[in-house]
C-alpha positions in Angstrom: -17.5 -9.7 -8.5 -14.8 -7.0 -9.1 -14.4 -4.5 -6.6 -15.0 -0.8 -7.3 -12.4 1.4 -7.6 -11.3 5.0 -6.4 -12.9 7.7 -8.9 -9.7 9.4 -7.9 -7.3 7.0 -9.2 -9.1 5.5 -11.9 -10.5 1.7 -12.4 -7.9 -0.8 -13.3 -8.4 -4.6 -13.6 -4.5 -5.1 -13.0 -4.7 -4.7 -8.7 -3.1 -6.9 -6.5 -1.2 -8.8 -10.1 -0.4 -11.7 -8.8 -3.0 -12.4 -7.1 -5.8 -12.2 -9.9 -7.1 -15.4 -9.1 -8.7 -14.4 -5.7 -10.5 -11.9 -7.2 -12.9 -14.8 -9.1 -15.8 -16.3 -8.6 -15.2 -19.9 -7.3 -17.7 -22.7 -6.7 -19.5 -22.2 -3.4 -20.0 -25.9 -1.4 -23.8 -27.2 -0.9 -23.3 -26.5 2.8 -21.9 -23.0 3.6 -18.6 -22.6 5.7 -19.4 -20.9 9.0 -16.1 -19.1 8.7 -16.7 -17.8 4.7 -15.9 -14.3 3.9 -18.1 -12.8 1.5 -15.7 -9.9 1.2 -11.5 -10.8 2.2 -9.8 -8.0 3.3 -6.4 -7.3 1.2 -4.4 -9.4 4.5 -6.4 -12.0 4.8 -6.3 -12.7 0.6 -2.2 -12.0 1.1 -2.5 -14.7 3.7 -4.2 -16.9 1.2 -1.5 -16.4 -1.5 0.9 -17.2 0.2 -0.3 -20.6 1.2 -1.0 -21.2 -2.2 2.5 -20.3 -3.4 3.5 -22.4 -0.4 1.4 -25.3 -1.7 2.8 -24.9 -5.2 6.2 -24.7 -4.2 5.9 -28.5 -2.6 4.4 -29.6 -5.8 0.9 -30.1 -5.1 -2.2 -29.3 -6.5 -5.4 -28.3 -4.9 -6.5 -32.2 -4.5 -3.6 -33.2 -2.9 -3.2 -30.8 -0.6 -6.7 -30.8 1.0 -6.2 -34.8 1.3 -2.8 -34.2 3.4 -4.5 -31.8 5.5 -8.3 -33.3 6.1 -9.8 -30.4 3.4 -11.6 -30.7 0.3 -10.5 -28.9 -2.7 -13.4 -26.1 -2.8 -12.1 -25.7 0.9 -8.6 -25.3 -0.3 -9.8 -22.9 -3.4 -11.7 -20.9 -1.1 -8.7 -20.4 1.7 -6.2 -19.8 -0.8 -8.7 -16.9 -1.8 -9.2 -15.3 1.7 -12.8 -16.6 1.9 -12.3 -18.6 4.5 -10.3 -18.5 7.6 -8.2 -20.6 9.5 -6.5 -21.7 12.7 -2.6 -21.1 13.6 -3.1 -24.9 14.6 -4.4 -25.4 10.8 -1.5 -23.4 8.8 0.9 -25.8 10.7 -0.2 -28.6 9.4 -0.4 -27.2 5.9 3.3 -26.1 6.6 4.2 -29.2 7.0 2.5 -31.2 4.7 4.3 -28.2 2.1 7.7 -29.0 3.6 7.6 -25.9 4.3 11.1 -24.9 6.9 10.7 -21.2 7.0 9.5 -20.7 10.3 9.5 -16.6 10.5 7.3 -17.0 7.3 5.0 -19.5 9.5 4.7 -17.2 12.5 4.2 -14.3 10.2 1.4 -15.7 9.0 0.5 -17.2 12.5 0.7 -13.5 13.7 -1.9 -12.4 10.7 -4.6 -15.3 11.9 -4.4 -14.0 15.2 -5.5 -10.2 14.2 -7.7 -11.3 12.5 -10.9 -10.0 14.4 -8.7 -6.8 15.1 -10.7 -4.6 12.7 -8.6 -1.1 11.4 -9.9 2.3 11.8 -10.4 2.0 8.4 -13.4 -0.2 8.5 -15.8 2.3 9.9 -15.5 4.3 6.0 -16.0 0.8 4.1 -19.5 1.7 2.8 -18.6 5.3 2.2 -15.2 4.9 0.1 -14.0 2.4 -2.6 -12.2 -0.4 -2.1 -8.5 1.5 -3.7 -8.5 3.8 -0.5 -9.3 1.0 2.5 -6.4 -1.2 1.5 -4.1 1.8 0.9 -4.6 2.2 4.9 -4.7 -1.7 6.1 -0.8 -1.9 3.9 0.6 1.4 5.8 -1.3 0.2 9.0 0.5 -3.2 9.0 4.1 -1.9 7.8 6.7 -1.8 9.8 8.4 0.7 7.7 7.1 2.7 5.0 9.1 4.1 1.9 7.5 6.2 -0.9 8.5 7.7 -4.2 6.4 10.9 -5.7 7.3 12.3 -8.9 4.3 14.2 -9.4 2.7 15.2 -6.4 3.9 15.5 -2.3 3.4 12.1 -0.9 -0.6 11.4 0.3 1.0 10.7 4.0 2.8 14.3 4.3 -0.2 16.4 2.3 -2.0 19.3 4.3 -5.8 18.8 4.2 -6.2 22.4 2.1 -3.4 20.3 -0.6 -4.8 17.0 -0.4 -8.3 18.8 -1.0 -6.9 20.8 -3.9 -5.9 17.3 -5.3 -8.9 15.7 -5.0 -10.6 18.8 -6.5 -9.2 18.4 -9.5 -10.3 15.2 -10.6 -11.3 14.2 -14.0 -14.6 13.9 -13.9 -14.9 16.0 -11.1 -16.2 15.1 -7.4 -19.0 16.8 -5.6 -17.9 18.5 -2.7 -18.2 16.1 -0.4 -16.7 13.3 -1.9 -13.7 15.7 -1.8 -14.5 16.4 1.8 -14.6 12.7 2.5 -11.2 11.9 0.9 -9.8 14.0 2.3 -10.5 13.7 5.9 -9.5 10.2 5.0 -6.0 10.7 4.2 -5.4 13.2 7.1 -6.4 9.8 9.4 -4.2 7.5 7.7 -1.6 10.3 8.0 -1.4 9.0 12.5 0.1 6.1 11.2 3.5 8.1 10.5 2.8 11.1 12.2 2.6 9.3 15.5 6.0 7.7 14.9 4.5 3.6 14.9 5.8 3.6 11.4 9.2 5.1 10.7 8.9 6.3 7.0 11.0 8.1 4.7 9.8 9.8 1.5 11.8 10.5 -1.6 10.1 13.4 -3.5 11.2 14.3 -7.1 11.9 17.8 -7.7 8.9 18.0 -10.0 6.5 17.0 -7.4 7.7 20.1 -4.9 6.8 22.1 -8.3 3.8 21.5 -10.1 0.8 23.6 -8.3 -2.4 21.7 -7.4 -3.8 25.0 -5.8 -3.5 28.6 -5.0 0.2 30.0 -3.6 -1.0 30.3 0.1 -1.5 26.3 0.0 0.9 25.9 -2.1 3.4 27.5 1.1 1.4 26.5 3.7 2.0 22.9 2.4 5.7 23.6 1.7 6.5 25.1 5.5 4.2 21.2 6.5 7.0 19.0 5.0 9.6 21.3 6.1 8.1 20.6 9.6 7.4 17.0 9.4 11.1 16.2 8.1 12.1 17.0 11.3 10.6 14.7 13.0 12.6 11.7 14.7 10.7 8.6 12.5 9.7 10.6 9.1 13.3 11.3 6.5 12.2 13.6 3.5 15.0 13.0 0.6 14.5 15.4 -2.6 15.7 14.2 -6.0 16.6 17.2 -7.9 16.4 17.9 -11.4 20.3 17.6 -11.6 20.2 14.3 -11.5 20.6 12.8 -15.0 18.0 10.9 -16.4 14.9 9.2 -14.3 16.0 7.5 -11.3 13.0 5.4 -10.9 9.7 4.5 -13.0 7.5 7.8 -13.6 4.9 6.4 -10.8 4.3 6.9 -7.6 4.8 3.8 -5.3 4.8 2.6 -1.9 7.2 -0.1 -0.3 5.2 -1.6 2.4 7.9 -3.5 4.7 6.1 -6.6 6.4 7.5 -8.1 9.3 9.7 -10.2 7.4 11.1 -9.6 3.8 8.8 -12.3 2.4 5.3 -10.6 3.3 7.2 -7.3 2.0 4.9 -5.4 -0.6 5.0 -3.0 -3.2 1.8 -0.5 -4.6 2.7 1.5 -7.6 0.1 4.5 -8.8 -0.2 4.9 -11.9 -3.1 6.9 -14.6 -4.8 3.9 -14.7 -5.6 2.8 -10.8 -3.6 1.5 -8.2 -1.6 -1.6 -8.7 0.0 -4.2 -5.9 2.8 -6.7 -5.8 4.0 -9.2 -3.8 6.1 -11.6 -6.0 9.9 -12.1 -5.3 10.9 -10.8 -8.5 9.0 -7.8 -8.6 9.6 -6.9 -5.1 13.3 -7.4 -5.4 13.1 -4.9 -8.4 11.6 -2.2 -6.0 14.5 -3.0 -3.4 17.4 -2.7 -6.0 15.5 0.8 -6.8 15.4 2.3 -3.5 18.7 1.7 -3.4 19.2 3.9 -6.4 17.3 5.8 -4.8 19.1 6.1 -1.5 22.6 7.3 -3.6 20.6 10.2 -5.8 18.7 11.7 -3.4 20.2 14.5 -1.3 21.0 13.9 2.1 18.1 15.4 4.4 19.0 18.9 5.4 20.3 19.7 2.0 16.7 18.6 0.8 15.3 20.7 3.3 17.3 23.6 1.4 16.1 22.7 -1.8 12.2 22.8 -0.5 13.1 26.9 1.4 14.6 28.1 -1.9 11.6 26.5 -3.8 9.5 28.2 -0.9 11.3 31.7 -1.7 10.6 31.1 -5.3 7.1 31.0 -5.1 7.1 33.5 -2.4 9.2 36.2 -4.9 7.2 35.5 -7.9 3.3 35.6 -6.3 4.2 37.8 -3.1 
């Protein structure tokens, strides 16, 4: 069964791209596993990709596999889906049946058995909010670092609650109240993971997202004098893009680069009109890199962004008092 999707964001059947395949139905055994998932969280179906990709990268299909490794293939299906779990013990021996020699890859994935039954603050909202918003949290909750791009809006992670409601309150077709309410307090708790300095994160903002208004000018301030605040913390960089630079330094959407504990579990979430979209394959992620790095060389340095975001401040300030 497809999952829902965030009213806010829109439904999209492209999510988690490569990974399409773990979204489908697949053929349930006579005798239930003890340790099947009716519903994989989005680490436990990265978990399952990536023995997949390890399995196709040795050459073997399903069949094969599960005879190296004492499985049968529905068993192998339904792991390489995140419906079933594992031992550490287990991934070793698929590891090496794979001929697999990456060993931080094997203990990252070692580490991601382990916390397994180490359920996320997120959890306790997953009957209230669709699936978009939970797995937004468990990436940022898992980084190690955390780099976003925002060309139309300030970044989810530094918005006020009066500015992230103001967001929320315009969508099309509107919310009642307290969905908006509900999002919102929502995004203030995911902002602890940056705020409490666990995650260091820098955010490149675009000009235009410093400018176009979500809500009245007091907010609007209020939400300018937050950033302005939270870029001086120790673990949290705000770069600004400005309008100077020629041409579009990046694609139009927002995105996240989730950095995993090693560059191979790294992961990128793009935003776009039509829902939120994930990617974990080399190429793609690679791509992302190579943009940040762009990135890196337009953006101003940080106290000259914090310049840009007063004399945007003053603006708004000398034309609405």
């Amino acid at each position: 069964m497809e999952p829902r999707y965030s009213l806010y964001r829109g439904n999209s059947g492209g999510r988690w791209t490569h990974l399409r395949w773990a979204r489908q139905t697949v053929n349930t055994p006579a005798r239930k596993d003890p340790m099947a998932r009716p519903n994989p969280t989005l680490r436990q179906r990265r978990l399952g990709a990536e023995l997949r990709r390890m399995r196709e990268q040795a050459g073997f299909g399903g069949s094969q596999l599960g005879r190296a490794v004492g499985m049968n293939p529905a068993q192998v299906t339904q792991m390489e889906a995140g419906k079933i779990g594992i031992s550490v013990d287990r991934l070793r021996t698929i590891a090496a049946a794979c001929m697999c020699t990456n060993q931080p890859l094997i203990d990252a994935l070692a580490d991601v058995i382990t916390e397994r039954g180490k359920p996320g603050w997120w959890e306790e909202y997953r009957e209230a909010l669709a699936t978009d918003f939970l797995e937004n949290a468990e990436l940022e909750g898992h980084a190690k670092r955390l780099t976003t791009y925002s060309v139309t809006f300030i970044p989810g992670l530094l918005q006020t609650g009066a500015y992230a409601s103001a967001v929320f309150g315009n969508s099309t077709p509107a919310l009642p109240r307290h969905e908006v309410d509900l999002r919102t307090a929502f995004r203030m708790q995911r902002q602890r993971t940056v705020r409490s300095g666990a995650v260091p994160y820098t955010a490149f903002i675009h000009e235009a997202g410093l400018r176009i208004r979500f809500s009245d000018t007091e907010v609007f301030r209020d939400q300018l004098d937050a950033i302005l605040d939270d870029s001086e913390r120790p673990t949290i960089s705000v770069r600004v893009v400005p309008f100077a630079v020629d041409g579009m330094p990046s694609p139009s959407e927002n995105f996240t680069y989730a950095a995993g504990p090693i560059p191979e579990l790294d992961t990128v979430q793009i935003d776009t009109g039509l829902g939120c979209q994930l990617f974990d394959a080399p190429a793609h992620v690679a791509k992302f890199r190579s943009i940040l790095t762009q990135m890196d060389s337009n953006a101003l340095p940080e106290e000259e962004s914090r310049d840009l975001i007063r004399s945007i401040k003053k603006e708004t300030e000398s034309k609405h008092g």
